[in-house]
C-alpha positions as CSV (number, residue, x, y, z in Angstrom):
1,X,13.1,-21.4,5.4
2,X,10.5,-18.8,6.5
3,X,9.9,-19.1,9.9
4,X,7.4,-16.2,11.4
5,X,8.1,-16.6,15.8
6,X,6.7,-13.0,16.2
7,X,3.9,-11.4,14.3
8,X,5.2,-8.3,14.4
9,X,7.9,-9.0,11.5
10,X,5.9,-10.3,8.9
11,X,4.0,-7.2,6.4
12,X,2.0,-10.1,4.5
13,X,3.7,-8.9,1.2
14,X,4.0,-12.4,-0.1
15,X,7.1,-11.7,-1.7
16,X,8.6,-15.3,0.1
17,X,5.1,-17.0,-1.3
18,X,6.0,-16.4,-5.0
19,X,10.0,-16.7,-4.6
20,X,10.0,-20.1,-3.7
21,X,10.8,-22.7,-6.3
22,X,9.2,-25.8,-4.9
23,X,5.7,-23.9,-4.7
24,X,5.8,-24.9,-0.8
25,X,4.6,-21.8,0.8
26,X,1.2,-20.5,1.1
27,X,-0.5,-17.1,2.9
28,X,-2.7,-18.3,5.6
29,X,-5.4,-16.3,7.5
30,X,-4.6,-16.2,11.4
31,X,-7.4,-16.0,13.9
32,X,-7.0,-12.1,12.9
33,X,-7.8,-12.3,9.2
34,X,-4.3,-11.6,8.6
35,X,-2.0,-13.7,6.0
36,X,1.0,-15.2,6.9
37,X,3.6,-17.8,5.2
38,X,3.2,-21.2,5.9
39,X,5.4,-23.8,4.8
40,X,5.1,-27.3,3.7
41,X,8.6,-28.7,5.3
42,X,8.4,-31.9,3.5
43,X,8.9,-30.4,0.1
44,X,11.1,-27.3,1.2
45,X,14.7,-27.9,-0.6
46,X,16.2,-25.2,1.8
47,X,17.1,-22.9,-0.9
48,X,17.1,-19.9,1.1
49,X,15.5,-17.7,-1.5
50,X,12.2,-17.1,1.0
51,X,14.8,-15.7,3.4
52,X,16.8,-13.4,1.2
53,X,13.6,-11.7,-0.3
54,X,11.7,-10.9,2.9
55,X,11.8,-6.9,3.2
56,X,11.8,-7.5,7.2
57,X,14.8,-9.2,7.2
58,X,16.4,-7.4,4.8
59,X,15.4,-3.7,5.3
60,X,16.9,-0.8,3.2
61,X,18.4,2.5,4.7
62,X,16.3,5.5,5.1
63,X,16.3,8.3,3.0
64,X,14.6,11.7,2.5
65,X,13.5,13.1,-0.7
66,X,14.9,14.6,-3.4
67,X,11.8,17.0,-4.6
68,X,8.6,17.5,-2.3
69,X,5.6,19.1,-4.0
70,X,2.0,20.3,-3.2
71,X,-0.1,19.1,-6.2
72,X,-3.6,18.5,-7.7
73,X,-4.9,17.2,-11.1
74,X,-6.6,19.8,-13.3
75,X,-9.3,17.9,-14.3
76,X,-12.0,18.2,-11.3
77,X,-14.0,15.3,-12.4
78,X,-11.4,12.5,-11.8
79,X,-10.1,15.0,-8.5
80,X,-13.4,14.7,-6.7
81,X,-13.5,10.5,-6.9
82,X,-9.7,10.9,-6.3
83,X,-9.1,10.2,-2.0
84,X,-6.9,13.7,-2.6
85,X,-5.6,15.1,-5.1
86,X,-6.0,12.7,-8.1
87,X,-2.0,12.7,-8.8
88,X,-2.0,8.6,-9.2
89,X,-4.2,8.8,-12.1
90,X,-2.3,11.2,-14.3
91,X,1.4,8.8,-13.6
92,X,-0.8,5.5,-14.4
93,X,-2.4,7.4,-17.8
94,X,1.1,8.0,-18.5
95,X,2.3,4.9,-18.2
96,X,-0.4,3.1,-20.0
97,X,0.2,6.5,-22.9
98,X,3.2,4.5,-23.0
99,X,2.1,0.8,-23.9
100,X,2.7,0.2,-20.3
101,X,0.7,-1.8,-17.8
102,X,-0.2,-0.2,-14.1
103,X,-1.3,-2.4,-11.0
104,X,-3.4,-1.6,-8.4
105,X,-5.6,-2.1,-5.5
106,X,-9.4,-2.8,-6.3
107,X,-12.3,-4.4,-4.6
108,X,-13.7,-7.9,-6.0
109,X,-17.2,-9.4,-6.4
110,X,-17.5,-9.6,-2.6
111,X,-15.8,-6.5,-1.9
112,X,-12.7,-7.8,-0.8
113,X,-9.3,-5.9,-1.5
114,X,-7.2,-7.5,-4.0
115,X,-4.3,-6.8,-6.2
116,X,-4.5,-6.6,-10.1
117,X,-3.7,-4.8,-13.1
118,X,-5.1,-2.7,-16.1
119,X,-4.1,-2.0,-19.4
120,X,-6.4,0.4,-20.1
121,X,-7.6,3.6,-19.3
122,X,-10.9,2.6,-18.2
123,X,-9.1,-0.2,-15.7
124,X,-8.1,2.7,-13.6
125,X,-11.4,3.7,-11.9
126,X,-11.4,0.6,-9.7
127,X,-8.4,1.4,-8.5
128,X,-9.0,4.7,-8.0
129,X,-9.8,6.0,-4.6
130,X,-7.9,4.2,-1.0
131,X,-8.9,1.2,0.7
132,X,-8.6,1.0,4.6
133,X,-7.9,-3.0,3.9
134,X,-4.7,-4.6,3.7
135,X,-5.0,-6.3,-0.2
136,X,-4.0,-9.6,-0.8
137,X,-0.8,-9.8,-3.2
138,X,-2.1,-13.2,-5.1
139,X,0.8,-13.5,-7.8
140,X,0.9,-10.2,-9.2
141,X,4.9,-10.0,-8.4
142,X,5.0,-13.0,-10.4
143,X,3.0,-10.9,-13.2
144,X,5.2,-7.7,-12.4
145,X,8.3,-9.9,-13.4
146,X,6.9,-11.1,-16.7
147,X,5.9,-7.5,-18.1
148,X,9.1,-6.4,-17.1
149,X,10.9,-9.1,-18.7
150,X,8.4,-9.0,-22.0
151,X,10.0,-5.0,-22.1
152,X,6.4,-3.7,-21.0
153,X,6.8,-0.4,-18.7
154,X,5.0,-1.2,-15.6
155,X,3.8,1.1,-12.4
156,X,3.1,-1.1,-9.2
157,X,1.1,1.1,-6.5
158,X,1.2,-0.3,-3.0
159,X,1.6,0.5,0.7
160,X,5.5,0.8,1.6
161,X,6.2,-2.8,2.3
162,X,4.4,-4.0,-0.3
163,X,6.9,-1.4,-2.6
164,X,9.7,-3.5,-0.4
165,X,8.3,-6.6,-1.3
166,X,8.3,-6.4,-4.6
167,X,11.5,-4.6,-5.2
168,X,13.2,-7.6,-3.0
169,X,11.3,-10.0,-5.1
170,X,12.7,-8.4,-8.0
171,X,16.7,-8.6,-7.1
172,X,17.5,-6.2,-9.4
173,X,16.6,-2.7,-10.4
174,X,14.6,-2.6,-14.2
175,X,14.6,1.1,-15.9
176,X,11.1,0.2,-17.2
177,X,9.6,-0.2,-13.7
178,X,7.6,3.1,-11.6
179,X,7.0,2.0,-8.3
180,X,4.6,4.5,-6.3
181,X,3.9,4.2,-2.9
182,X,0.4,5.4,-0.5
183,X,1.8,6.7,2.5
184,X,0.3,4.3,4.9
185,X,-1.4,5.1,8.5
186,X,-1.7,0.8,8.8
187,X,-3.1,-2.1,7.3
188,X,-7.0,-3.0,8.9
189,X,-7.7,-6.6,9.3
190,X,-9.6,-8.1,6.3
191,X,-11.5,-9.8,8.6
192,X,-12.9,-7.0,10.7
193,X,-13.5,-5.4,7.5
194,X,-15.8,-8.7,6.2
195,X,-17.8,-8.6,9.5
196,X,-18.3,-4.5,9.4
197,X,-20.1,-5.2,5.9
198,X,-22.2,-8.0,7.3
199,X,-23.0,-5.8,10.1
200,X,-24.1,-2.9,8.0
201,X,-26.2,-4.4,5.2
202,X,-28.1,-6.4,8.2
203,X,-28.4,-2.9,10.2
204,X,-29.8,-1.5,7.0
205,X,-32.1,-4.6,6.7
206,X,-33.2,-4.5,10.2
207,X,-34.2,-0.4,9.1
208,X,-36.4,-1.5,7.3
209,X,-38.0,-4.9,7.8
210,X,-38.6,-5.9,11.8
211,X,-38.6,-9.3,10.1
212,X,-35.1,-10.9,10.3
213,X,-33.4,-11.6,7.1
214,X,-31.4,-14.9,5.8
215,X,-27.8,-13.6,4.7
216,X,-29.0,-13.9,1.1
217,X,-31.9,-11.8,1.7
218,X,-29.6,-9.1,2.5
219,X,-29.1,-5.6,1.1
220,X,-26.9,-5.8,-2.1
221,X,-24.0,-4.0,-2.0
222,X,-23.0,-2.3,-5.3
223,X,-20.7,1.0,-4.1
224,X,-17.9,1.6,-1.8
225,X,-16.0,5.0,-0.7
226,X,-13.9,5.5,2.0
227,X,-13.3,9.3,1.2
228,X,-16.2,10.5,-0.3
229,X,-15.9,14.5,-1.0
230,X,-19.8,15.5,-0.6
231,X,-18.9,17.3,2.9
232,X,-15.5,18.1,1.9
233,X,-12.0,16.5,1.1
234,X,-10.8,17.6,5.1
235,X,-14.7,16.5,6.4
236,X,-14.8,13.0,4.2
237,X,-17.4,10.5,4.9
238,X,-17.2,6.9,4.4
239,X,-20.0,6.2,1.5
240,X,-21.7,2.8,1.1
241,X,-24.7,2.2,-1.9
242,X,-27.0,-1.3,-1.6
243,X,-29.1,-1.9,-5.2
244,X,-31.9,-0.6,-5.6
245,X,-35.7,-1.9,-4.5
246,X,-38.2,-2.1,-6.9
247,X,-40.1,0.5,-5.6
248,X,-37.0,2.8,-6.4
249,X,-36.3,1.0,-9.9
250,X,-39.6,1.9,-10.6
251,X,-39.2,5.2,-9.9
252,X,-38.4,8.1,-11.7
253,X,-37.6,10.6,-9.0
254,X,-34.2,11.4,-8.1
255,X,-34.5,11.6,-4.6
256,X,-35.1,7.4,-4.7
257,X,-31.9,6.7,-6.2
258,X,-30.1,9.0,-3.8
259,X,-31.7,7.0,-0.8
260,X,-29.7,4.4,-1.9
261,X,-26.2,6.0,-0.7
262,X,-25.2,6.3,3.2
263,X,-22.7,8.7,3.6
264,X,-21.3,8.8,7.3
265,X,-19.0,11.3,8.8
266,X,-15.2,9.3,9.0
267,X,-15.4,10.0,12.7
268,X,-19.1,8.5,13.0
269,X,-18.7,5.5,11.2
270,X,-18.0,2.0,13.2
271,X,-15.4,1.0,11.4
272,X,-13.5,4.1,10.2
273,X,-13.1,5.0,14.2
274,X,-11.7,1.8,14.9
275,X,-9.1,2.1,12.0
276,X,-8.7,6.2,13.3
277,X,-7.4,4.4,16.8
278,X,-4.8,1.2,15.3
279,X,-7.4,-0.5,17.0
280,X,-7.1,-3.6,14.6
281,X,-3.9,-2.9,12.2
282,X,-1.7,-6.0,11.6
283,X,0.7,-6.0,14.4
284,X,3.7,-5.1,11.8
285,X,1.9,-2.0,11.1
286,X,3.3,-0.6,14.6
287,X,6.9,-0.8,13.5
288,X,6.7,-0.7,10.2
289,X,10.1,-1.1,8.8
290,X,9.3,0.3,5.4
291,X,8.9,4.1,6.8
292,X,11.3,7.2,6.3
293,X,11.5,6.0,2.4
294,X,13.1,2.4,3.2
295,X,10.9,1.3,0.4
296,X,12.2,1.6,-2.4
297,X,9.6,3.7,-4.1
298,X,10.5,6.1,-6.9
299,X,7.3,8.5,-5.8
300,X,5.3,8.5,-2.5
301,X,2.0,10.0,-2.9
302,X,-0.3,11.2,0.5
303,X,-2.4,13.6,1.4
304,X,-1.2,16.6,1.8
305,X,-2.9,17.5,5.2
306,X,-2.3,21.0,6.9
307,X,-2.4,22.7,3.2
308,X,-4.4,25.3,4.4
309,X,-1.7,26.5,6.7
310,X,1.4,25.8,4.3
311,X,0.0,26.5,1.1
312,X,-3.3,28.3,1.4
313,X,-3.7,29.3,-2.2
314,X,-3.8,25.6,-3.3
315,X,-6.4,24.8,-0.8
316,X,-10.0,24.5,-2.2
317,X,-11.3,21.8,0.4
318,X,-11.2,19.4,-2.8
319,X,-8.4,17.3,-2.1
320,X,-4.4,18.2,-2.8
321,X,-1.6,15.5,-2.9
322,X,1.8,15.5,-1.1
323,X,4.5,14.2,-3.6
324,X,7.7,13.1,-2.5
325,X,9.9,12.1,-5.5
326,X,12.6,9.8,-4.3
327,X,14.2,9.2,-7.7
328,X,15.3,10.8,-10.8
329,X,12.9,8.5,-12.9
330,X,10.6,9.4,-10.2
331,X,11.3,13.1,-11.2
332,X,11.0,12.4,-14.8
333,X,7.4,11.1,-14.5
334,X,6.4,13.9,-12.3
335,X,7.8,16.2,-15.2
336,X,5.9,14.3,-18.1
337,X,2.7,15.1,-16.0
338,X,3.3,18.7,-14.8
339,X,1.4,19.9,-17.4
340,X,-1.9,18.5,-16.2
341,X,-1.2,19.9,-12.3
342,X,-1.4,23.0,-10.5
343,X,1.4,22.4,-8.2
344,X,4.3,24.5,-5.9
345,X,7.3,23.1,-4.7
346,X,7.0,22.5,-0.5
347,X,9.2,21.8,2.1
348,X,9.3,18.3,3.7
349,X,9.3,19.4,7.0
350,X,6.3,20.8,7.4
351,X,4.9,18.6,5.1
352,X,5.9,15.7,7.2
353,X,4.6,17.3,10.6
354,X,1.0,17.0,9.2
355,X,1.9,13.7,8.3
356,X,4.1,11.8,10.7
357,X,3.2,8.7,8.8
358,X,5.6,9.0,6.5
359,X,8.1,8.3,8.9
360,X,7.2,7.0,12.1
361,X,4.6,4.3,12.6
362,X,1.4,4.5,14.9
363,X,1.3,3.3,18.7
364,X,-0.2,0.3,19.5
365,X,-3.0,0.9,21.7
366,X,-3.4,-1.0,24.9
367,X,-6.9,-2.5,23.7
């Protein structure tokens, strides 16, 4: 059975929670925020499966691209909501263009970062954009599995072990399955993350009442954006909205709605700086073993920072996307979408010096 001794070599993909047969594991929060297996001895049968599908234990080799690219979508519009340069829309359109079903990250009612899928195109705004949480998986590798099996193409975006996970869930390789993975700096704790919004809609309360507040008389919180382009794609700013008073639903000025957005520098905001410094990544994130493409992924998708110095004349400050094809199906969907990109071919070892995420994982700080 699953049996986590050191934090350190678990990713929470939940790949073990949805493998076993007997239904005796669960994800459990630590004192962290962060999930990990637990499992109900008394009705484990010892099948071993938990084991064979955990990507820790059983990491892949790594490998380097076969195709890097500098790329941006054409349409502006879905660019500039995009965190860079809008590249997972156009693969999940084409996907869906082909009666196929994409999954993503999105936030819930409570603004929490969970797993789920779309259909349509529509279902692709709220996954549009990155999330500095780490999501929670639910069953959706359970739900991956059964559009596969039904003949459905699917796309599954994740971070690189979650791309492990599922592929090791899986067993097997399926032709009708695009896995793209977000290069990922590290995972934040879901916790901090609750307590940073509790924090900020009683700072705004405290702006603006010197009464205290209960919790439900709190600032409603109906927009989030951690890369918001106002400033810039390189100068983003972490944007949060609360609903509007009355005295602004009543109004018909423009200025009163826009009161209702806080847009903060990345490198000003609370949270963002904590996140910037590893300060409170799960502890796998510091030796990630999915890294240096031992995912699994057919594409990897990142920002492509340091454009202005490689590839000036794709540079407009409005976001570009670095695009490392791993795969020929990965090169095949790249194709189907060149049309809708302004793209040039790049060279991955520049591209990877602006971005040392891709293969080597952050230090751990001493705090």
């Amino acid at each position: 059975m699953i049996d986590i001794k050191e934090k350190h070599n678990c990713c929470g993909c939940s790949a073990c929670e949805q493998i076993c047969p007997k239904q005796c594991i669960s994800m459990s929060a630590d004192n962290e925020g962060f999930l990990y297996p637990q499992v109900n001895s008394s009705i484990c049968i010892d099948c071993g499966l938990c084991e064979k599908v955990c990507p820790v234990i059983n990491q892949n080799e790594p490998r380097e691209p076969l195709a890097v690219y500098a790329a941006k979508n054409t349409n502006e519009e879905v660019r500039l909501k995009s965190s860079s340069g809008g590249i997972f829309t156009l693969l999940a359109e084409q996907v869906i263009a082909e009666g196929g079903v994409v999954f993503g990250a999105r936030f819930n009612e409570s603004w929490e970062v969970i797993h789920d899928y779309t259909e349509t195109v529509e279902g692709l705004e709220a996954f549009r954009g990155s999330k500095y949480v780490q999501s929670v998986i639910g069953d959706n590798f359970i739900k991956v599995k059964q559009f596969l099996a039904d003949g459905r193409k699917v796309l599954f975006s994740g971070t690189p072990c979650q791309i492990a996970g599922l592929k090791k869930f899986l067993r097997k390789d399926y032709e009708n399955l695009l896995t793209v993975e977000v290069v990922c700096h590290g995972v934040p704790s879901p916790m901090v993350w609750r307590d940073y919004l509790d924090y900020k809609r009683a700072e705004r309360a405290a702006g603006k009442n010197t009464v205290s507040s209960s919790l439900n008389e709190l600032p409603v919180i109906t927009g989030i954006s951690f890369r918001d382009k106002t400033n810039g794609w390189k100068k983003y700013g972490f944007k949060i909205c609360y609903a509007a008073s009355k005295a602004a639903e009543n109004s018909v000025s423009k200025s009163a709605n826009i009161d209702n957005c806080e847009i903060t520098p990345f490198n000003e905001d609370i949270f963002m700086k904590g996140f910037l410094k590893n300060l409170y990544l799960r502890p796998s994130c510091y030796q990630c073993m999915a890294r240096q493409g031992k995912s699994g992924a057919d594409i990897a998708i990142a920002d492509y920072w340091g454009i202005q110095r490689i590839h000036p004349g794709l540079d407009d400050d409005k976001g570009v996307n670095l695009v490392l094809i791993n795969t020929q199906k990965g090169q095949t969907y790249f194709d189907a979408i060149a049309a809708t990109l302004t793209y040039t071919i790049s060279d991955y070892r520049k591209a990877i010096a602006n971005n040392p995420c891709i293969v080597k994982s952050v230090a751990e700080p001493s705090q």
